[in-house]
C-alpha distance (Angstrom), angle and dihedral (degrees) to the residues before:
residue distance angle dihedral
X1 . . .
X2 3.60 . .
X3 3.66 124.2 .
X4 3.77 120.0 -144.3
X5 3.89 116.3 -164.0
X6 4.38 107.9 -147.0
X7 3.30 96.8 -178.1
X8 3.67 107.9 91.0
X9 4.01 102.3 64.1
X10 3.52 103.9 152.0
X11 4.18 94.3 126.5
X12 4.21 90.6 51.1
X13 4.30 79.9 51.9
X14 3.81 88.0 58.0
X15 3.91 95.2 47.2
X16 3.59 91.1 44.1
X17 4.10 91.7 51.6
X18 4.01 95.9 49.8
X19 4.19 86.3 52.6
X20 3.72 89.0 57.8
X21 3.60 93.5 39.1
X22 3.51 82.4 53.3
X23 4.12 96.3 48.6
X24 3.91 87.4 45.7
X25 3.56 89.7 56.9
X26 3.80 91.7 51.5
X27 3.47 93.9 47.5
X28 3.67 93.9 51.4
X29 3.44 93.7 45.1
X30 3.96 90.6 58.2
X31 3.85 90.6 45.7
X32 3.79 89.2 63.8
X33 3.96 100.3 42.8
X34 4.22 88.9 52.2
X35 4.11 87.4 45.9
X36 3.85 92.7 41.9
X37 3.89 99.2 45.0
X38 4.07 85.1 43.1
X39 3.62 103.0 52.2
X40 4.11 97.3 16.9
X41 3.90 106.3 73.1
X42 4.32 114.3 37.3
X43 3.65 108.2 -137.9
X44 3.46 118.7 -112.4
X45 3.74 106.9 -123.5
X46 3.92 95.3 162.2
X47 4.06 95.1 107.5
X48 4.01 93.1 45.1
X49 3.96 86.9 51.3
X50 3.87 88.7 46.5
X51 3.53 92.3 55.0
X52 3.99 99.2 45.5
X53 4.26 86.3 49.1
X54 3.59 82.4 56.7
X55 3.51 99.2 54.7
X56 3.65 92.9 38.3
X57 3.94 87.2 59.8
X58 3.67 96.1 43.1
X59 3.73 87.4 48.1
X60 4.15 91.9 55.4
X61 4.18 91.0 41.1
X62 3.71 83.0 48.2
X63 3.63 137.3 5.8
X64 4.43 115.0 -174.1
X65 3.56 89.2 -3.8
X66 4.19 91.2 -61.2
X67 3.85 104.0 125.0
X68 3.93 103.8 -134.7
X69 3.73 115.7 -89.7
X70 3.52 90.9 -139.7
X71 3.81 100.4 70.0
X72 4.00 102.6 25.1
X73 4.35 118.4 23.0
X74 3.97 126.7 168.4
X75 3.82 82.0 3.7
X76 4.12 92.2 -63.9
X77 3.69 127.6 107.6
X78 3.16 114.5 -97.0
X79 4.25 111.9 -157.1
X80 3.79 126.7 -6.4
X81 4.07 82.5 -101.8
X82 4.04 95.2 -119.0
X83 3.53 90.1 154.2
X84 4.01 100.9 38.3
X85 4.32 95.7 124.8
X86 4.57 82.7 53.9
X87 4.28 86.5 49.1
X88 3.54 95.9 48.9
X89 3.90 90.4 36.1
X90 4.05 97.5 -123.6
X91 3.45 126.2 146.9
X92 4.13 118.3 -158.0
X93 3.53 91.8 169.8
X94 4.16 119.7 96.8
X95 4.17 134.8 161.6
X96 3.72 87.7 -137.9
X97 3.81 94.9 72.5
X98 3.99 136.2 45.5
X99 3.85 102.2 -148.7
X100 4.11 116.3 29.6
X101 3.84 116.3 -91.2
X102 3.90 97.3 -151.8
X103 3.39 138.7 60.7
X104 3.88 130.6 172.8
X105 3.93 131.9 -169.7
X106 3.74 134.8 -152.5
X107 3.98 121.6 -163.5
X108 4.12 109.6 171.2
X109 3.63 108.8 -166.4
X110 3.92 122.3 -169.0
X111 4.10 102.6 -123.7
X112 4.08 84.6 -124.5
X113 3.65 96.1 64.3
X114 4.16 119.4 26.6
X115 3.61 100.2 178.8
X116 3.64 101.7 64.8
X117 3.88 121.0 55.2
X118 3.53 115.2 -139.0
X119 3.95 102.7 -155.7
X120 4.22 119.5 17.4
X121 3.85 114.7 -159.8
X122 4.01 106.8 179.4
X123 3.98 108.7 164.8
X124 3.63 120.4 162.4
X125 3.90 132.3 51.3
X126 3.76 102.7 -48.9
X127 3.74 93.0 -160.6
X128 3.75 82.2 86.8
X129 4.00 92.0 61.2
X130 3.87 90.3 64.4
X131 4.05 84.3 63.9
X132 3.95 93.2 63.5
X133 3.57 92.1 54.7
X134 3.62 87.9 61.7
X135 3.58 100.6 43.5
X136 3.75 96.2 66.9
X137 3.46 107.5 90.7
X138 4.29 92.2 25.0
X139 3.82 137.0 29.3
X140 4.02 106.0 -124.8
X141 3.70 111.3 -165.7
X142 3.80 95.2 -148.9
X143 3.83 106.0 50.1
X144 4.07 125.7 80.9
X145 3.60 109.9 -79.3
X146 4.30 111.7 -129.4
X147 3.46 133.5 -169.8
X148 4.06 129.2 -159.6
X149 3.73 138.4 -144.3
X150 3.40 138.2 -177.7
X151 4.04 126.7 -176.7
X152 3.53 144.8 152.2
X153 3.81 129.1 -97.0
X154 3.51 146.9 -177.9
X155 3.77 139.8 -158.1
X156 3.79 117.6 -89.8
X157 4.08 101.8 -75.2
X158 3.85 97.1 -164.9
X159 3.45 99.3 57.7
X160 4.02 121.6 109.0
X161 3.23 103.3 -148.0
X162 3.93 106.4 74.4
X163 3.73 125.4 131.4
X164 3.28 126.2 -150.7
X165 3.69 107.2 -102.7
X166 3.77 92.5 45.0
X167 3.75 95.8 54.0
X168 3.96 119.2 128.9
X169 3.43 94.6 1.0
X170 4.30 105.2 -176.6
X171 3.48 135.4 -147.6
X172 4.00 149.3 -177.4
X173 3.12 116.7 -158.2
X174 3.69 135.8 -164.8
X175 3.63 135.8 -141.1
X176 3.83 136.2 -161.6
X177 3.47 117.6 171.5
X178 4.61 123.4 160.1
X179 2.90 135.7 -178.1
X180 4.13 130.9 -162.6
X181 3.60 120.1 -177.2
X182 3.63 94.8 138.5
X183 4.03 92.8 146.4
X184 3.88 84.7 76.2
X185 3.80 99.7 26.0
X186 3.85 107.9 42.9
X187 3.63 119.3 56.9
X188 4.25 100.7 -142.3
């Protein structure tokens, strides 16, 4: 019979070391792709913020389909809407930046006549509207990103002091609202 002697094994020790040399590598390896694609790229965020100014402004023009008392009553405008960004408690204004990275815009429109807005409300930098012109047929990284609603609105239902002719008056309105901030958002 032939004897086999196991217990020098110092070449299996050397085969086994460059496999987990090999798995430490891999592991590595992985631990700096999941660091580098979590910390390398900033997310752009721009057209998600966009789209919750817009709803904030459609919620302060018009909140469960009432349009706000405040700017539009009986179906008549109510104040030249000076202080419109204090009403609907926004703020466009921050020490970070020089020039202001938002801008929003307000057409009402009577449901009778679509062509010819009733009330305007633009507040903001309106430099930044120019961008969403250009952005409809391609996506440019650098310019603001905007967003766009339209809905359907009527006058205040709950109030007592209607007359008759100015009774269920209905709207649409229209919202535009951008916003840039691509120094932070867009890696260049």
């Amino acid at each position: 019979m032939l004897k086999t002697n196991f217990s020098n094994k110092k070449g299996a020790g050397k085969i086994l070391s460059a496999y987990w040399f090999v798995v430490l590598l891999i592991i590595a390896m992985g631990i700096f792709l999941m660091v580098y694609l979590f910390y390398g790229i900033p997310y752009d965020v721009r057209k998600l913020e966009s789209r919750i100014l817009m709803n904030q402004v459609a919620d302060c023009v018009s909140y469960a389909g009432e349009i706000n008392y405040s700017l539009i009553f009986n179906g008549y405008i109510v104040e030249n809407n000076d202080n419109f960004l204090e009403t609907c408690h926004l703020n466009f204004k921050a020490d970070e930046w020089k020039v202001e990275q938002y801008y929003a815009e307000v057409n009402i429109y009577r449901l009778a006549d679509l062509d010819t807005p009733i009330l305007t409300i633009k507040k903001g930098n309106s430099d930044w509207k120019g961008d969403c012109s250009l952005q409809e047929n391609k996506e440019y990284e650098k310019l603001a990103k905007c967003s766009e609603g339209i809905f359907y609105s009527v006058d205040n239902l709950n109030s007592q002091d209607y007359s008759v002719n100015n009774k269920n008056n209905q709207f649409i309105i229209k919202v535009l609202t951008a916003v840039r901030k691509s120094e932070k958002n867009v890696k260049l």
